[in-house]
Phi, psi and omega in degrees: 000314178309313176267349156309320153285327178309277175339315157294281210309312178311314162296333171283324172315339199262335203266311142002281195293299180303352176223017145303294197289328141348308174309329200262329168305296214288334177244011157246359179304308173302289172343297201284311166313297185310312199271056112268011216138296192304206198211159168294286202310324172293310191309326207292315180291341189273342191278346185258353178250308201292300183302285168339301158249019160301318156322280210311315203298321184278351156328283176313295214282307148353279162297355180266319178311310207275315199271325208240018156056040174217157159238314191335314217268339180261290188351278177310314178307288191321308166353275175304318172292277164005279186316326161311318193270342182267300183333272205305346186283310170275005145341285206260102176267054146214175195252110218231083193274335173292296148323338165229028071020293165272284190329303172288307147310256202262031145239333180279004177283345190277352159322297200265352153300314173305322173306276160350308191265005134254341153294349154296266182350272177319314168296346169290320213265327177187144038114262176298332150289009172267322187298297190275039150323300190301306183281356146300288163327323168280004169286340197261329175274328175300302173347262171332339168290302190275023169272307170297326186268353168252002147308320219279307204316309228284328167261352173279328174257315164239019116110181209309320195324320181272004190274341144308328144267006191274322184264355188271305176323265207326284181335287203297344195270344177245006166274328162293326190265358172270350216271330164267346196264126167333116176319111152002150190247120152292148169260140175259141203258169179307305189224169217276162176274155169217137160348299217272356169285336175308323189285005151294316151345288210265335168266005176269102185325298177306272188328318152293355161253002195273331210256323153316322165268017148278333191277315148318316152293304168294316167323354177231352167279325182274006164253017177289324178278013173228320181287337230248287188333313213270338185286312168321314160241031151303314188297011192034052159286144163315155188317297196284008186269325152330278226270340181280343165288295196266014163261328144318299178303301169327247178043260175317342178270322194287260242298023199228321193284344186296315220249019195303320203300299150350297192293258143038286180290352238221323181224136207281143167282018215241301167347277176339296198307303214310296170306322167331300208293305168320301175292344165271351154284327165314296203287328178288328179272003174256345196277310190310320199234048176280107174309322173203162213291330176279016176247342171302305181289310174302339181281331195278043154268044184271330192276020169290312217237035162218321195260316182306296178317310190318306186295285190321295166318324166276000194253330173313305205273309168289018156253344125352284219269315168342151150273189240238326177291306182283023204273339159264319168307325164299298185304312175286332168314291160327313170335286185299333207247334145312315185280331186284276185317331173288329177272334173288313165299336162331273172326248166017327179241350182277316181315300214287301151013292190310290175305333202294315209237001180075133180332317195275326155313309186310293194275357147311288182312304173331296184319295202304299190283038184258352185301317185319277175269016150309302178312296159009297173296321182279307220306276194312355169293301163310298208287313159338301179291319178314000000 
């Protein structure tokens, strides 16, 4: 019992150390990109090549994971890689767009890859921390709270300049903390896995429609960090009402991410996704009709009753759905195609949004299509009963 919680802490420790650092790409890339320079339409294209092989890398690593029965090892490879690519990014300080590009795209994409492969780790490594995900996972959201509060120092006192290194320090502090902790427990198959094992994947109804309604639910939780920012600073908010937004949402996530395992017996996930989804057409229409930047900050406090369930329930249900072989390769899949394919198409489709109707129009529109994957939601419900 004793290494078993030592073995939780420790993963929480990594989940911690890992969304500190995290923090400072994901809510400072716009900011840092605007005061060099850029244009929304330039940012949109690195962000959209970045989600695009941030797709292809968790595919590969995902099926790598799998064959050679390790994720540490791919971990640390994304990690490092990332961290290169987020250091250097905040490096050029004017806007150099082919350098940040190669830095965002296609190194700062293994960031959210690094991610992806820990949350595999975790639902892996043992039995009773898979059940208890969620309060694993809520470490990661404390993590992202005190990430905020070592922006605000770090720039009120030495400003972007310093935030490369500021991120470079955290990164090394969680390559130390990986260095004892245990490898996923692979199931070992009959015969070695191959690319061709994956159509198991791709044929399983129930499992694609789950990553279909995720892929649809996330393209509109994840443009909380580019549409919902940019409104924010039409709105002339201040730095500290920025960080008082996503440090608010934190917040707001731990009790529902403590209590995931608690939700889980008690309520079908399916459910669960179902409601998530609904309260984020909430949340998105209220994002729509905000009058100034502090009513912007009370609606994301919405996200008690949207990312957590969203998170704890859908990780749940694609390891349900997984074969028994494949559980990293379900995950990371699932992955690509909700973080990829959503994120790539995201921009892309929030640009087009803007010119036609303007931002508020945007995050309206945004509200509307979580209808997609709701019907969804009834649909796999039927299926369940069937």
């Amino acid at each position: 019992m004793l290494k078993k919680k030592g073995l939780m802490l420790q993963i929480m420790f990594v989940f911690f150390a890992l969304f500190v650092g995290f923090y400072i790409p994901m809510t400072q890339r716009i900011p840092f990109l605007r005061s060099i320079g850029y244009s929304y339409e330039r940012m949109n294209v690195i962000f959209s090549i970045q989600a695009a092989l941030a797709f292809v890398y968790q595919l590969v690593f995902g099926y790598l994971c799998d064959k050679y029965r390790t994720i540490k090892k791919f971990f640390v490879l994304a990690l490092v890689i990332g961290s290169a690519g987020t250091y250097l990014m905040f490096t050029a300080t004017q806007e150099v767009f082919y350098f940040h590009l190669l830095t965002m795209a296609l190194m700062g994409s293994f960031m959210n890859l690094s991610i992806g492969l820990l949350d595999s780790w975790a639902l892996e490594i043992d039995p009773e921390i898979q059940r208890n995900y969620g309060a694993v996972r809520a470490m990661g959201t404390l993590g992202w709270i005190v990430g905020g509060f070592v922006v605000t120092f770090v720039m009120s006192n030495y400003g972007f300049g310093s935030l490369a290194l500021t991120y470079l320090i955290i990164t090394v502090i969680v390559l130390l903390l990986t260095l004892n902790l245990r490898d996923a427990i692979k199931e070992h198959h009959a015969t070695p896995i191959r690319v061709q094992d994956m159509k198991q994947l791709l044929f399983s109804k129930r499992y694609m429609i789950i990553v279909l309604i995720l892929m649809f639910a996330m393209m509109v939780a994840n443009s909380d960090g580019l549409v919902v920012v940019m409104k924010m600073e039409e709105l002339g908010a201040s730095d500290f009402q920025k960080n008082l937004r996503f440090s608010a949402q934190a917040v707001m996530e731990l009790p529902l991410m403590f209590l995931g395992a608690k939700l889980l017996e008690r309520f079908n996930p399916v459910k669960l996704l179902g409601f998530a989804i609904f309260m984020f057409a909430v949340r998105f229409m209220g994002y729509a009709f905000a009058p100034t930047a502090s009513w912007m900050i009370i609606v994301a406090l919405l996200q008690a009753v949207t990312f957590p369930i969203l998170m704890v329930a859908s990780k749940q249900l694609i390891f349900r759905e997984s074969p028994v072989h494949l559980r990293s390769s379900g995950q990371l899949f699932a992955l690509a195609i909700y973080n990829g394919i959503g994120t790539t198409l995201i921009p892309l489709i929030t640009n087009l949004l803007i010119r036609i109707g303007g931002i508020d129009f945007t995050l309206a529109a945004l509200a509307i299509s979580l209808s997609i994957p709701l019907f969804l939601v009834f649909y796999f419900l039927k299926l369940e009963k069937a």
